[in-house]
N, C-alpha and C positions, 0 to 999 in steps of 0.2 A: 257551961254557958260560954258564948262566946263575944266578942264586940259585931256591933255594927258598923260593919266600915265597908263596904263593897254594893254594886249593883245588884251581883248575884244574893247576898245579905235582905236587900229589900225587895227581893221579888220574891222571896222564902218568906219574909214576914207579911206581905200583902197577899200572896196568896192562903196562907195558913189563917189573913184574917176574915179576908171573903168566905172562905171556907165557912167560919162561924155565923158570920153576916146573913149567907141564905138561908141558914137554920134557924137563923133568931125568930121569934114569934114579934120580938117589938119591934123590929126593921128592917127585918127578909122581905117582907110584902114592896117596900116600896124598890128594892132593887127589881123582885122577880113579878108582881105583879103589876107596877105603875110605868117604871122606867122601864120594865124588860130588859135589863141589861143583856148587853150581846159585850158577853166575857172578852172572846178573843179580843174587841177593841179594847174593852174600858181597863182591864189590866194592864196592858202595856203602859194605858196614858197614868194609873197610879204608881207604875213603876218610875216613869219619868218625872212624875210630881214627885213624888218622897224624894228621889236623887238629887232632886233641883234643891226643895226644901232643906234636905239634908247637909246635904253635899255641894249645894252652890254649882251643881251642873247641869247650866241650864237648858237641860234635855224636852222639857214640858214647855210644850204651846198650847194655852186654852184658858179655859175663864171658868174654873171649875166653881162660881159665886152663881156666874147666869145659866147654866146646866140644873142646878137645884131649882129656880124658880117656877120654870112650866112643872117641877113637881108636885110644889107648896101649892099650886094653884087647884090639884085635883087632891090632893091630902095635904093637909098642913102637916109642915114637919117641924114638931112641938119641941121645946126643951128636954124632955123623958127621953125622945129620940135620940137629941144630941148627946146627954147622959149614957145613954146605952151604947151608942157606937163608942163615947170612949172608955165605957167600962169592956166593951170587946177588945179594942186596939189596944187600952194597957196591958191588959193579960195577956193579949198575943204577944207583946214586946217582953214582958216578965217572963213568958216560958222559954224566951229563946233568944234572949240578947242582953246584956249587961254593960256598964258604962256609957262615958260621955255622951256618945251621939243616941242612945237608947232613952237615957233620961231628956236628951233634945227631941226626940221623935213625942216621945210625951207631953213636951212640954207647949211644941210648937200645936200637936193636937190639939191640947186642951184651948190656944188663942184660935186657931180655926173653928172649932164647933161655939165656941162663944160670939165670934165673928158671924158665925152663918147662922146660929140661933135669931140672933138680934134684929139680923137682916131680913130671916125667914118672916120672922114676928112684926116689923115692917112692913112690910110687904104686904100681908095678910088684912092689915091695918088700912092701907091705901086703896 
């Protein structure tokens, strides 16, 4: 196992997790059937995001808060959901990264999907 300390580090670990992402039955739909994700963009910008998050470089421009809501608005994206993307992203970090900034990538995870939970559920409410 190795640290995560590099660009090339978090482009191996976001892609290994979208990998799992499209197959999931509880949150592939909304990348492949809601949002349609068009990979070649939306990878780069979570490669940028984690560097930033991580790493403090500030690579990433976007509002990855207001991206999620025109989703919530055709499916709600429940707590289960958020539950599930970080039982994806911690195992992808477990299989392939060890140390400080690895248990930071989890950790910052777990304040993001509670953030975006909250907001989702918000939102829903208005």
């Amino acid at each position: 196992m190795k640290k995560l300390e590099s660009r090339e580090d978090i482009e191996h670990l976001v892609n290994s997790f979208y990998t799992k992402v499209v197959k999931d039955e509880t949150i592939g739909f909304f990348f492949n059937d809601i949002a349609k994700v068009d990979w070649d963009k939306h990878l780069p910008k979570m490669y940028s995001f984690w560097e930033s998050v991580l790493f403090g470089q500030m690579t990433y421009k976007g509002n990855p808060m207001g991206v999620h809501f025109p989703i919530n608005e055709v499916r709600a994206m429940e707590q289960k959901h958020f539950d599930r993307w970080l039982e994806l992203w911690r195992t992808t970090i477990e299989e392939n990264f060890v140390g400080e900034n690895a248990d930071m990538a989890i950790y910052k995870s777990e304040n993001i999907a509670r953030l975006m939970a909250f907001k989702m559920e918000l939102a829903r409410r208005l």
